[in-house]
Every structure is written in structure tokens, then in C-alpha cells.
MARZA-803229 format. One line per field, with one value per residue (C-alpha): residue number from 1; residue in one letter; x, y, z. Coordinates in steps of 0.05 Angstrom, whole numbers, plus 5000, padded with zeros to 4 digits. Example, Ala and Ser with C-alpha at 12.3 -4.5 7.8 and 13.67 -1.06 7.14 Angstrom:
seq: (1, 2)
type: (a, s)
east: (5246, 5273)
north: (4910, 4979)
up: (5156, 5143)
***
This chain:
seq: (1, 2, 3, 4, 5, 6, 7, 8, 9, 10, 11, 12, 13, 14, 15, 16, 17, 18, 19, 20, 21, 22, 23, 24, 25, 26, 27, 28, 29, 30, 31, 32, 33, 34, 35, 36, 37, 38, 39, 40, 41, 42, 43, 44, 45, 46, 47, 48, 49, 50, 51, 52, 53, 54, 55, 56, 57, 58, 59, 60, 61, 62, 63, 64, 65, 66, 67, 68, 69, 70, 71, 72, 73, 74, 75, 76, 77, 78, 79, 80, 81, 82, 83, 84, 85, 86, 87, 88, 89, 90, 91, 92, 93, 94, 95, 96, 97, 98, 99, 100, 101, 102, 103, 104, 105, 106, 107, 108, 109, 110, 111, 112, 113, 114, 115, 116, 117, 118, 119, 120, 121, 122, 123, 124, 125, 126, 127, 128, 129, 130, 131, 132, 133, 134, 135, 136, 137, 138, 139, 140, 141, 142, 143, 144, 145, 146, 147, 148, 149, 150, 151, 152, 153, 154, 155, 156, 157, 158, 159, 160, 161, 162, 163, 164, 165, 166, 167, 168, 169, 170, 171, 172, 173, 174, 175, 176, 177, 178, 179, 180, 181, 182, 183, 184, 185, 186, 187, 188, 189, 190, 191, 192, 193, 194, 195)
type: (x, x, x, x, x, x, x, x, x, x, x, x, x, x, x, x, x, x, x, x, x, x, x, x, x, x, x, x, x, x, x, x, x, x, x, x, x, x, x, x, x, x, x, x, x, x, x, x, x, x, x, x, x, x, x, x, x, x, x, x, x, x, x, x, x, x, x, x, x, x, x, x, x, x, x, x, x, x, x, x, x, x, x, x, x, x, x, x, x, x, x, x, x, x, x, x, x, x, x, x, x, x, x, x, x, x, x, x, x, x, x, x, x, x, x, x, x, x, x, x, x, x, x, x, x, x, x, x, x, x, x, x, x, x, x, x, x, x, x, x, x, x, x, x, x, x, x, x, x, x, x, x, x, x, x, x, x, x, x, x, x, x, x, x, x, x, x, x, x, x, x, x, x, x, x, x, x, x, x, x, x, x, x, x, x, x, x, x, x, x, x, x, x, x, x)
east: (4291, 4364, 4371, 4408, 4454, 4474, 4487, 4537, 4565, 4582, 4642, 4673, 4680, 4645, 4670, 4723, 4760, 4831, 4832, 4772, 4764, 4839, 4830, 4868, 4943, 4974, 4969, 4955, 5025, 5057, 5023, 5013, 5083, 5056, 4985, 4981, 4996, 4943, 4886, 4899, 4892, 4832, 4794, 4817, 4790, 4722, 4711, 4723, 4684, 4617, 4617, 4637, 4573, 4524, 4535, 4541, 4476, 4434, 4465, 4458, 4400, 4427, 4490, 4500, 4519, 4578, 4605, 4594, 4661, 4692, 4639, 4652, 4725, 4704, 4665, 4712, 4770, 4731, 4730, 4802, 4809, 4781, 4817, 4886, 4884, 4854, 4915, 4952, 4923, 4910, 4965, 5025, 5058, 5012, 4997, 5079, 5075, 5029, 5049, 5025, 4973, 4925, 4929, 4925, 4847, 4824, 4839, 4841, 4793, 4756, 4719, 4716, 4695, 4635, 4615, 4605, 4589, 4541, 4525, 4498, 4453, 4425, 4396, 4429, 4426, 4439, 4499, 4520, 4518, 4548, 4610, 4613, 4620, 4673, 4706, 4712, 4728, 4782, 4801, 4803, 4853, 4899, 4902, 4910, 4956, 4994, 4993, 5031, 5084, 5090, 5100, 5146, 5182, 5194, 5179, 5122, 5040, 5018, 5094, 5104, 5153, 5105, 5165, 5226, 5290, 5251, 5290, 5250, 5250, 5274, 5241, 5168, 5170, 5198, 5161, 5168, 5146, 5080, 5076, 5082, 5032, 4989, 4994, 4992, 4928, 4889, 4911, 4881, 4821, 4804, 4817, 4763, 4703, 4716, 4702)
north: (7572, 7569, 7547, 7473, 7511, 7571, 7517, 7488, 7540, 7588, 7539, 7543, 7618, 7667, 7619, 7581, 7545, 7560, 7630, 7657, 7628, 7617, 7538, 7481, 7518, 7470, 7405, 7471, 7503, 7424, 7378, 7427, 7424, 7384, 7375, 7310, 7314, 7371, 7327, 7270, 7315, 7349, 7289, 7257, 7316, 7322, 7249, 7251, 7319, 7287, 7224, 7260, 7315, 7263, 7221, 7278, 7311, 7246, 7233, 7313, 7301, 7243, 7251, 7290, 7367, 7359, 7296, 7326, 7341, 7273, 7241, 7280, 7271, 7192, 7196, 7235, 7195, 7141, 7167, 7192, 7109, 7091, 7144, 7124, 7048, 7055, 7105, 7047, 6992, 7030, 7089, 7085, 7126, 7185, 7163, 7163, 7229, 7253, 7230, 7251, 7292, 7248, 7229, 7292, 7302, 7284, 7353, 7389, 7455, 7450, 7382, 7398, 7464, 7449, 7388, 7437, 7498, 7460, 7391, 7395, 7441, 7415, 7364, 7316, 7346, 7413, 7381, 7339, 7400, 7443, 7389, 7372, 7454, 7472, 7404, 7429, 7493, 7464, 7416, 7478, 7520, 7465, 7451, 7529, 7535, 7468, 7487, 7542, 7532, 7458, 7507, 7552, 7504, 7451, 7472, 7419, 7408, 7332, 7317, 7337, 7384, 7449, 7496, 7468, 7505, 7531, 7559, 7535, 7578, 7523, 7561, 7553, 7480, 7494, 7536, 7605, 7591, 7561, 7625, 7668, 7638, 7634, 7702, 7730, 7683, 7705, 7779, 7766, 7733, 7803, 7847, 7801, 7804, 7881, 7899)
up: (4391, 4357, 4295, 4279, 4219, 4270, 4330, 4279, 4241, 4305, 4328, 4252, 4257, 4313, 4368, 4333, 4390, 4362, 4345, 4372, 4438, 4445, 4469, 4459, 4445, 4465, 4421, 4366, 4375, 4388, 4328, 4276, 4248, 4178, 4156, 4156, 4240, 4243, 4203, 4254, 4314, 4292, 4271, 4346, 4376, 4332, 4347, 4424, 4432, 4382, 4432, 4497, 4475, 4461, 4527, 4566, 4535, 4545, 4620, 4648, 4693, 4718, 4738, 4812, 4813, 4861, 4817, 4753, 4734, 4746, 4714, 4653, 4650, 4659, 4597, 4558, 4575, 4551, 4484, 4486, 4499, 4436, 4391, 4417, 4408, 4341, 4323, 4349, 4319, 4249, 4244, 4285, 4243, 4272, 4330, 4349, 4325, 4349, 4429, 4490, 4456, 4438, 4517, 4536, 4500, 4570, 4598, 4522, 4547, 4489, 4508, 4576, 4552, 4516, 4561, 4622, 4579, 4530, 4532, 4596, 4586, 4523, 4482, 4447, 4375, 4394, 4437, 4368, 4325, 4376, 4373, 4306, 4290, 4345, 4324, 4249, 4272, 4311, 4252, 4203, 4252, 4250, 4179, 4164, 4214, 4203, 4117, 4131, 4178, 4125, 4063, 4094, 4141, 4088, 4019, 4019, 4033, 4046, 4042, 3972, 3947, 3918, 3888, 3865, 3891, 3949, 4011, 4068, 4137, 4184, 4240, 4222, 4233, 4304, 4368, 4348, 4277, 4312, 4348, 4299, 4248, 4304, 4326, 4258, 4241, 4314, 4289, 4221, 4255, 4287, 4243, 4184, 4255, 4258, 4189)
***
């Protein structure tokens, strides 16, 4: 039997969604611009995939093999439902910026991922630790990623200026900065599981 703590910690680093399992680019390389737009995301996500893992874990043996996919995508775009009125209602800052993203959770391969992969196939703690670990794992890569491309696209973390007189690189706040750091990051990633 697997331990709970392994179940949990394995999505942080072994399997880390982001740069181990190379999931969810996308929103990755497209919100993580500033932190603040990376913590949103990743909480979104972390919330979605907990609810989606627990539902789907508690429903497996009832829901039909050949409708199994549709019935997944019902349940996560449930979630997804929740998360964007309450960015709405509560932040509209974020949820402006962060777009069509948040949307776009329904077919994010990490949920959809771990629903088919995971959830149902097990029970509804391993599920919820399973979700809550690849969630943070997801959460993490987008605040390392996003405090990076933030310092050296803007001179700032969290919106604050960290060095006065600092000459930002204008293109790590744009696509091939997110590229970059995320290459250089997956690289790093690698090299740290080989030693």
C-alpha cells in the first residue's frame, strides 16, 4: 500500500506537472508574466483539480466506460464554473487578466490528466492528495517561473520595485522570455533528478 505523504509529495517534484511531465504549457508560457497572475492560476487550477478528483473518485464505478470521458469533462467544467464567477464576482482585476485561461481549465491536460489517469482508479483520499500535490506542484512552477520572468522583465516581485536603477529585459515579460525560463528551468529540472 502507498503511502499518503508519497501520493502527495510525488506531484511537487518526481511528477511535477510543469516541468516534469511537461502539462499544462499553455496557460504556463501565457499567465505567468507576474506572480501575482501565476498565484491566481495555480490556485484556479489546484481548486478545480481537488474538486474534479474527489467527484470523480467517489463516482468511478458508476459512471459508464464508453461515457466516461464526457462525464468527466461535465464535472470538471463544473468546477471550472465556480472558479471563474468567483474571479468575477471577487477579483476582476485577475480574472481580466487572466482571460480565456481560466475557461480553458476544462481541457487543461493536467485535470483531465489525473481524472482518467488517477481519480478513477482510486479512492477518494488518495485522489485528494494525488490533486492537492500535482496542484502545488503546478502552483510552485508558476510562481518560479512567473518570479523570474517578473524580476527580469520589470525590475519588480508582487509589483514592487526590488533594485533601484534596474535595467529590465523587456523580453522576459513577452513569449520568448517564457520560453526561455522555461526551457532553462525544465533543463535545470534534469540535470538536479540525474545527480
Amino acid at each position: 500500500m502507498k503511502s499518503l505523504f508519497a501520493e502527495f509529495k510525488k506531484g511537487i517534484h518526481i511528477e511535477n506537472p510543469t516541468f516534469a511531465l511537461l502539462l499544462g504549457l499553455c496557460p504556463t508560457l501565457a499567465v505567468s508574466n507576474n506572480i501575482r497572475n501565476g498565484l491566481g492560476m495555480g490556485i484556479a487550477a489546484t481548486f478545480v483539480l481537488l474538486g474534479s478528483n474527489i467527484i470523480i473518485s467517489s463516482i468511478r464505478k458508476l459512471i459508464p466506460t464508453k461515457i466516461r470521458i464526457p462525464c468527466y469533462i461535465v464535472v470538471i467544467a463544473t468546477f471550472v464554473t465556480i472558479v471563474e464567477l468567483l474571479l468575477k464576482a471577487y477579483f476582476p482585476v485577475l480574472d481580466r487578466s487572466l482571460g480565456i485561461f481560466v475557461p480553458l481549465i476544462v481541457v487543461n491536460c493536467i485535470i483531465l490528466g489525473r481524472a482518467e489517469a488517477f481519480a478513477s482508479k482510486n479512492t477518494v483520499t488518495y485522489s485528494a492528495l494525488d490533486a492537492l500535490g500535482m496542484g502545488i506542484g503546478f502552483m510552485l512552477a508558476l510562481l518560479i517561473i512567473s518570479s523570474i520572468r517578473e524580476f527580469l522583465g520589470s525590475g519588480t516581485l508582487l509589483g514592487f520595485q526590488i533594485i533601484q536603477g534596474f535595467q529590465p529585459a523587456i523580453i522576459m515579460v513577452l513569449a520568448p522570455g517564457a520560453l526561455m525560463t522555461l526551457g532553462l528551468l525544465i533543463g535545470f529540472n534534469n540535470w538536479l533528478k540525474r545527480r
